[in-house]
Jmol script that loads the backbone (N, CA, C; Angstrom):
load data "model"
ATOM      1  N   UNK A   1      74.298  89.372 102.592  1.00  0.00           N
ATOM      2  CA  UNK A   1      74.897  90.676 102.891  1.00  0.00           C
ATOM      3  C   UNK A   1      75.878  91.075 101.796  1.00  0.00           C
ATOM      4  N   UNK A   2      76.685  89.674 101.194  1.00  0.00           N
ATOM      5  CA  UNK A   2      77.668  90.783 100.460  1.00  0.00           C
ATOM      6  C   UNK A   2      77.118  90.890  98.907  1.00  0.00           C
ATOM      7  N   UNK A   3      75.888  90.719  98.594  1.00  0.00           N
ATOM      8  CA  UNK A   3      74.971  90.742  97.191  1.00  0.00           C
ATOM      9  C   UNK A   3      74.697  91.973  97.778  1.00  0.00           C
ATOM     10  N   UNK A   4      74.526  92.414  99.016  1.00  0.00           N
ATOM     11  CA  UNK A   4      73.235  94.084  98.908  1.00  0.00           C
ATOM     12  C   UNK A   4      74.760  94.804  98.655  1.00  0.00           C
ATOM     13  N   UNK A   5      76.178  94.704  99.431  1.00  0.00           N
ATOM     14  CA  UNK A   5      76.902  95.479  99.506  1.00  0.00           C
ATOM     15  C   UNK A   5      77.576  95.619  98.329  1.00  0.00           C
ATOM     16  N   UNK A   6      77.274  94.410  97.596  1.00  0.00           N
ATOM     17  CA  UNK A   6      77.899  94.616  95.740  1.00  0.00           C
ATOM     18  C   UNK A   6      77.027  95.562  95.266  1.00  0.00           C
ATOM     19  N   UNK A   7      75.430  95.118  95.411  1.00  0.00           N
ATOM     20  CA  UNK A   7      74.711  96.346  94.688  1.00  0.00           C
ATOM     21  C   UNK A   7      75.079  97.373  94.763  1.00  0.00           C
ATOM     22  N   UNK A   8      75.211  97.997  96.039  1.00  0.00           N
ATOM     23  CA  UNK A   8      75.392  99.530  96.841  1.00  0.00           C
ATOM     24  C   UNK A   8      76.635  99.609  96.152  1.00  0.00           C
ATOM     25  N   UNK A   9      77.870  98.965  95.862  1.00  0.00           N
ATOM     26  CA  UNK A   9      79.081  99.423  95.422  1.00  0.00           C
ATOM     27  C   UNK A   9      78.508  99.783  93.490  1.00  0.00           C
ATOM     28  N   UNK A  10      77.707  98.672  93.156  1.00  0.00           N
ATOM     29  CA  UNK A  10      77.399  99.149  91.535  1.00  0.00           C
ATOM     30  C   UNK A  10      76.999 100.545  90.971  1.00  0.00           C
ATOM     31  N   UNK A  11      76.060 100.463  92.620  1.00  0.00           N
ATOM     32  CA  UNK A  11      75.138 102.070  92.331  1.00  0.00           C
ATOM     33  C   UNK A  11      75.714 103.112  92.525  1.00  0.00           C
ATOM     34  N   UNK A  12      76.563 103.042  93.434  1.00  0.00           N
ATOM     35  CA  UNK A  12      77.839 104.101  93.573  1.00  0.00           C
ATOM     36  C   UNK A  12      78.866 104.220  92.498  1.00  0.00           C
ATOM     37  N   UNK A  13      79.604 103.229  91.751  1.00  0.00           N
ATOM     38  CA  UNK A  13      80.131 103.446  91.137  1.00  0.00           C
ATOM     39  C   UNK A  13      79.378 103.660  89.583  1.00  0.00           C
ATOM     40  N   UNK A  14      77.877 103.612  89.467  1.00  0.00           N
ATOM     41  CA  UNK A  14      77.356 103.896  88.530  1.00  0.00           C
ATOM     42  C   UNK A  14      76.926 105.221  88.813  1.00  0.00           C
ATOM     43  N   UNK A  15      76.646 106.116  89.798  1.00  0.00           N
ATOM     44  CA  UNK A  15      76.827 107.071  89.779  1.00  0.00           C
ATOM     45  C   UNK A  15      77.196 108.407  90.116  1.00  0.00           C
ATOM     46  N   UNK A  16      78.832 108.133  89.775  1.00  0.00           N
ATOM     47  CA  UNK A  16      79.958 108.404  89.801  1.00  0.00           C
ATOM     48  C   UNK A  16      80.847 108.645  88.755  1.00  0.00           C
ATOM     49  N   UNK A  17      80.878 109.602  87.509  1.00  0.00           N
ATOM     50  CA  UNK A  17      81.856 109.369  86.650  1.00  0.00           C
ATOM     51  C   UNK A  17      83.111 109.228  86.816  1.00  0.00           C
ATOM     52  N   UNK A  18      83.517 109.673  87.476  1.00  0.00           N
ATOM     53  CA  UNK A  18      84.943 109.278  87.601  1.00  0.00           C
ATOM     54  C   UNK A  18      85.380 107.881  88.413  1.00  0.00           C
ATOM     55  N   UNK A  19      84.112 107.207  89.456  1.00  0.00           N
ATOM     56  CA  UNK A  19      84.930 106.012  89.371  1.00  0.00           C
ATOM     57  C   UNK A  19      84.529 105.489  88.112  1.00  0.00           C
ATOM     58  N   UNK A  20      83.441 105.258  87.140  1.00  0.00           N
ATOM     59  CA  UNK A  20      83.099 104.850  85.993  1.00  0.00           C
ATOM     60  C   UNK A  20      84.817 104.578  85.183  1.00  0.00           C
ATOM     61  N   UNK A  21      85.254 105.999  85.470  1.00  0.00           N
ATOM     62  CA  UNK A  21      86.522 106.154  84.533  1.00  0.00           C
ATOM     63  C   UNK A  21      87.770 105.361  84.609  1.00  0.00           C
ATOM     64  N   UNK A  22      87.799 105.165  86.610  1.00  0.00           N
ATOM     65  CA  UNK A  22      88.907 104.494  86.654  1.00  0.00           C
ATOM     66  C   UNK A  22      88.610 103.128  86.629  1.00  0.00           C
ATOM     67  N   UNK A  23      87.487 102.770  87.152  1.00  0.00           N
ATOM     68  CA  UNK A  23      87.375 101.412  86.780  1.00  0.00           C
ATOM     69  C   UNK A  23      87.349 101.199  85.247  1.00  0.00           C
ATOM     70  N   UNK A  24      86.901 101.454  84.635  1.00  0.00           N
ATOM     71  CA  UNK A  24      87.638 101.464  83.275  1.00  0.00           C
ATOM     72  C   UNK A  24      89.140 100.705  82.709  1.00  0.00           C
ATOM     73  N   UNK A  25      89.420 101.945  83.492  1.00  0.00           N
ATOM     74  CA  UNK A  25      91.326 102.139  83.480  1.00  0.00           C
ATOM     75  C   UNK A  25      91.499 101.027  83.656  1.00  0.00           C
ATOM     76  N   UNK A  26      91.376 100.490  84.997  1.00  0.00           N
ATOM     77  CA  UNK A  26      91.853  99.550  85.618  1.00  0.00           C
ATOM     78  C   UNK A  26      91.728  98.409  85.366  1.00  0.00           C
ATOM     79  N   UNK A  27      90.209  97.812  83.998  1.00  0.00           N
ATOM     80  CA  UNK A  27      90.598  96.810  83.275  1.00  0.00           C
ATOM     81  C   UNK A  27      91.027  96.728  82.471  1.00  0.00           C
ATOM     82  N   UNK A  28      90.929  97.784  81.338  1.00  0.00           N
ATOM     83  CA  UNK A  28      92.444  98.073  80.923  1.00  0.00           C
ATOM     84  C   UNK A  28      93.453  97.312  81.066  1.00  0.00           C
ATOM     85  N   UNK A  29      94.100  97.895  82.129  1.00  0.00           N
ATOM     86  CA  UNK A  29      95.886  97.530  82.732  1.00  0.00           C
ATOM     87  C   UNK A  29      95.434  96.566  82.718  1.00  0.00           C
ATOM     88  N   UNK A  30      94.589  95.576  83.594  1.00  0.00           N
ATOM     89  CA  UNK A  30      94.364  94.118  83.848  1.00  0.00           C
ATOM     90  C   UNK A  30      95.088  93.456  82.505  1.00  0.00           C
ATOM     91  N   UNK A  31      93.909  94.171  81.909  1.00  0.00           N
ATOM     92  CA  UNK A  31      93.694  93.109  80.407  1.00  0.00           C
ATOM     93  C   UNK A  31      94.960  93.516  79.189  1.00  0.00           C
ATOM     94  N   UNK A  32      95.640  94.179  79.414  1.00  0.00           N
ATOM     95  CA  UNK A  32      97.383  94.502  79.301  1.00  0.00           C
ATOM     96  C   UNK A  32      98.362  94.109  79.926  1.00  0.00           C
ATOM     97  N   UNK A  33      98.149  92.958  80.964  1.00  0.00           N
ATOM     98  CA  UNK A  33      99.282  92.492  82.337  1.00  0.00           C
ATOM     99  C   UNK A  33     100.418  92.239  81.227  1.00  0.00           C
ATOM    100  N   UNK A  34      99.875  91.233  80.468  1.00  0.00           N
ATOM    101  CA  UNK A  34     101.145  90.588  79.693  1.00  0.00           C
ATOM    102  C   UNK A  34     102.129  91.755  79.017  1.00  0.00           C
ATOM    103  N   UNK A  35     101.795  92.707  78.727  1.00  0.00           N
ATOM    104  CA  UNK A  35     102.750  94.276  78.018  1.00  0.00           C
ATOM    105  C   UNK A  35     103.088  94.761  78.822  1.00  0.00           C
ATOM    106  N   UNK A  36     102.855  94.359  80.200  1.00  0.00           N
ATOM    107  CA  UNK A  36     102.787  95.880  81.458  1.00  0.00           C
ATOM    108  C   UNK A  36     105.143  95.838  81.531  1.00  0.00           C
ATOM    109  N   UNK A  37     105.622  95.043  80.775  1.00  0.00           N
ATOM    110  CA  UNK A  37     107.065  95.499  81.270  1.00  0.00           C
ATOM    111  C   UNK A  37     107.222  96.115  79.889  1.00  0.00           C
ATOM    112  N   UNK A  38     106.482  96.660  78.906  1.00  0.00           N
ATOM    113  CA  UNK A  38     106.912  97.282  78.309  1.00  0.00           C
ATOM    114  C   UNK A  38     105.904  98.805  78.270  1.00  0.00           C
ATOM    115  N   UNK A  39     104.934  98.672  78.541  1.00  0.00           N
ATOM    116  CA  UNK A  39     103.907  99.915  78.831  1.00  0.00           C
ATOM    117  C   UNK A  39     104.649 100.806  80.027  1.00  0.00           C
ATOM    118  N   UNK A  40     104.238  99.966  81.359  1.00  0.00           N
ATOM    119  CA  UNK A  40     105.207 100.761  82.083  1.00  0.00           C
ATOM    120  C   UNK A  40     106.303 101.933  82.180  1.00  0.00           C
ATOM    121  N   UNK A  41     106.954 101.567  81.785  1.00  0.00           N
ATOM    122  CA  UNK A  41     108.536 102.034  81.068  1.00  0.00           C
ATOM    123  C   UNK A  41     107.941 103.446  80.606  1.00  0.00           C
ATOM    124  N   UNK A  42     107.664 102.763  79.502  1.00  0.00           N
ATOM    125  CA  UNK A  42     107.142 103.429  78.154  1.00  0.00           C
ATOM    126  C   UNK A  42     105.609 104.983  78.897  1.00  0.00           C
ATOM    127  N   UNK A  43     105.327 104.803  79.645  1.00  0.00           N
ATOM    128  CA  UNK A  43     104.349 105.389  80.608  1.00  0.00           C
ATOM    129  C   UNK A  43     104.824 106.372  81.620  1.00  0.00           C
ATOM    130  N   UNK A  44     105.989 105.585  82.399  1.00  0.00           N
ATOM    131  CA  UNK A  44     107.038 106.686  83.083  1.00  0.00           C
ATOM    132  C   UNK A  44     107.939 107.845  82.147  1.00  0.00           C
ATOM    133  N   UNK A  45     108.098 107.307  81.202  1.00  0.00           N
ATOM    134  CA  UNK A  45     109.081 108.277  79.902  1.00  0.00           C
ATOM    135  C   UNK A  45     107.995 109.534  79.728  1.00  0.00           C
ATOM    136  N   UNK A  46     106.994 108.784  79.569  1.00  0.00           N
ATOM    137  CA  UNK A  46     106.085 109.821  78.628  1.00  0.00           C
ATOM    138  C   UNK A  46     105.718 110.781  79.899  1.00  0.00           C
ATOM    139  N   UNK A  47     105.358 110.025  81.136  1.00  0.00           N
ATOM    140  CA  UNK A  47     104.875 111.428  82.015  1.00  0.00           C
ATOM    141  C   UNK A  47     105.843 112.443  82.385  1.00  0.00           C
ATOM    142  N   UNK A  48     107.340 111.613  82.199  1.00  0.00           N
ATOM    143  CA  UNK A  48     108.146 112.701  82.403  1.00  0.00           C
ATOM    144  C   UNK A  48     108.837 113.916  81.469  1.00  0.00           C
ATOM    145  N   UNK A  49     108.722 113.183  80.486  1.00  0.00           N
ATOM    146  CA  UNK A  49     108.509 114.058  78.769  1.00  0.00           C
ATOM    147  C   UNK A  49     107.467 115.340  79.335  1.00  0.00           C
ATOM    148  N   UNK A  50     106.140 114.966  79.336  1.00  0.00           N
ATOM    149  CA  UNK A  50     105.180 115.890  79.848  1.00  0.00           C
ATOM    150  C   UNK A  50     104.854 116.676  80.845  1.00  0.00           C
ATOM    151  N   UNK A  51     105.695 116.396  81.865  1.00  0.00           N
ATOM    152  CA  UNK A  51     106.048 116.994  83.138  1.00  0.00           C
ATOM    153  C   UNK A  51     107.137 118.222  83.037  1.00  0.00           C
ATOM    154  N   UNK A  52     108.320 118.007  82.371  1.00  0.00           N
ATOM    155  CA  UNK A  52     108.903 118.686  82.869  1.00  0.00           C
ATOM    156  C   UNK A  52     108.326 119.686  81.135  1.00  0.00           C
ATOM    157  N   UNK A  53     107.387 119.026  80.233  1.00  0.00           N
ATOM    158  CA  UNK A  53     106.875 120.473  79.503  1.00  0.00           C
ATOM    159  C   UNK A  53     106.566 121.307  80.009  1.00  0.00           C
ATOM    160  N   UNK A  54     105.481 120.973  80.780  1.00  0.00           N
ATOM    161  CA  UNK A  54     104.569 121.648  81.615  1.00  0.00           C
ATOM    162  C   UNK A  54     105.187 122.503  82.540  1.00  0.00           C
ATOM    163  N   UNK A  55     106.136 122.115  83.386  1.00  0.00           N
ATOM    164  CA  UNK A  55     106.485 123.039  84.055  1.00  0.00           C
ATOM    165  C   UNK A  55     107.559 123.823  83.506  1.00  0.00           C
ATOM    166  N   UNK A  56     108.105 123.591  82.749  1.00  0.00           N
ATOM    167  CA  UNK A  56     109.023 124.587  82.045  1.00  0.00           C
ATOM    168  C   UNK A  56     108.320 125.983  81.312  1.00  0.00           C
ATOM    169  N   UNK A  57     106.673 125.475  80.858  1.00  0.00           N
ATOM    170  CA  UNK A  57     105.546 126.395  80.642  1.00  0.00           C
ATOM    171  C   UNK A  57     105.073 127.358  81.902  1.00  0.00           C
ATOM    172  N   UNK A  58     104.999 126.570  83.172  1.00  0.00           N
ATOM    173  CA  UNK A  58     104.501 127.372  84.128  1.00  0.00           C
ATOM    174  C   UNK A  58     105.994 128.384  84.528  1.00  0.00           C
ATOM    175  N   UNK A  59     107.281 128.016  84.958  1.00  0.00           N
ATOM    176  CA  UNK A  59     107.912 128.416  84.573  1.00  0.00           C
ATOM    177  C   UNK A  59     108.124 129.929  84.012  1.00  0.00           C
ATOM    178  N   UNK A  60     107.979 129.665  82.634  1.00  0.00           N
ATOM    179  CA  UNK A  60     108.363 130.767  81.808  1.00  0.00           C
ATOM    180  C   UNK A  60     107.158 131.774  81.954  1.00  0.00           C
ATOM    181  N   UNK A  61     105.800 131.349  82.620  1.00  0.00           N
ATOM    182  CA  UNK A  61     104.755 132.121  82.659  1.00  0.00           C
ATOM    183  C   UNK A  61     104.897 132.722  84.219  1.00  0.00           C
ATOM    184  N   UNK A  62     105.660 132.427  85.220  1.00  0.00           N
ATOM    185  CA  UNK A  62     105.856 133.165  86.038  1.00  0.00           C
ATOM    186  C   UNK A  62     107.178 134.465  86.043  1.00  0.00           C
ATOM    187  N   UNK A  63     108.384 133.902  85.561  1.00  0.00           N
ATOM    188  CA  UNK A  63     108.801 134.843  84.895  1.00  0.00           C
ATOM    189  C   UNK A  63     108.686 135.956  83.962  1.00  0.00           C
ATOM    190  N   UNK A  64     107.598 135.759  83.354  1.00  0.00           N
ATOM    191  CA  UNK A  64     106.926 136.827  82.657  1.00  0.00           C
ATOM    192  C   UNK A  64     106.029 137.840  83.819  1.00  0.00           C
ATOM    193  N   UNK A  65     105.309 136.936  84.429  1.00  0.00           N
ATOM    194  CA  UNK A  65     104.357 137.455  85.472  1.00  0.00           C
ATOM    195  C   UNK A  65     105.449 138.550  86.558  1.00  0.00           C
ATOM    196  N   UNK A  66     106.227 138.212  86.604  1.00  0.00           N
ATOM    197  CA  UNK A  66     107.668 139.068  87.795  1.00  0.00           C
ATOM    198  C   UNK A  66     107.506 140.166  86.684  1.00  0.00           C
ATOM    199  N   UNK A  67     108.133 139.817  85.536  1.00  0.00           N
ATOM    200  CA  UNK A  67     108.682 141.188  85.004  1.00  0.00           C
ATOM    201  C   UNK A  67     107.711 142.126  84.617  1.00  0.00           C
ATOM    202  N   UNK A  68     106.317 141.644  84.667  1.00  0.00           N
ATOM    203  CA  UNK A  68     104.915 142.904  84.557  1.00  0.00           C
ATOM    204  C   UNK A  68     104.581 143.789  85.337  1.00  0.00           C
ATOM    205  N   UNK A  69     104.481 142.420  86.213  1.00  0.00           N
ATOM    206  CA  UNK A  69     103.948 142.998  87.587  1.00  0.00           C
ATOM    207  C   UNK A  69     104.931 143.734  88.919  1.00  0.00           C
TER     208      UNK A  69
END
end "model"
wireframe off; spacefill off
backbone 0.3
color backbone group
C-alpha cells in the first residue's frame, strides 16, 4: 500500500508545477541546513527590504488614483 501511495504522490507531484517548484525549494533549504542561521536572517531582511518597497509603490499609486479620480 504505501509503494502505490508513493506512486500516486510522484504522479501528482509530477503533474503539478508548482509542487515540482516547492519541492525543489525544499531541498534546497535541506541541503543548506548548515547556513540556515545565516540565510535566514539574511532572508527576513531582504523580504522586508522588498515589502515595504512594494507597498510604498502601491501606496503612492493609490494616492495618485484619489487625486484623478
Amino acid at each position: 500500500m504505501s509503494n502505490q501511495l508513493n506512486t500516486a504522490l510522484e504522479t501528482l507531484l509530477a503533474s503539478n508545477p508548482l509542487f515540482v517548484q516547492v519541492r525543489a525549494l525544499l531541498r534546497q533549504l535541506e541541503e543548506e541546513r548548515e547556513h540556515w542561521p545565516v540565510l535566514l536572517p539574511l532572508l527576513a531582511m531582504l523580504f522586508v527590504v522588498v515589502y515595504r518597497r512594494e507597498r510604498a509603490r502601491v501606496q503612492a499609486l493609490l494616492r495618485l488614483d484619489r487625486r484623478g479620480g
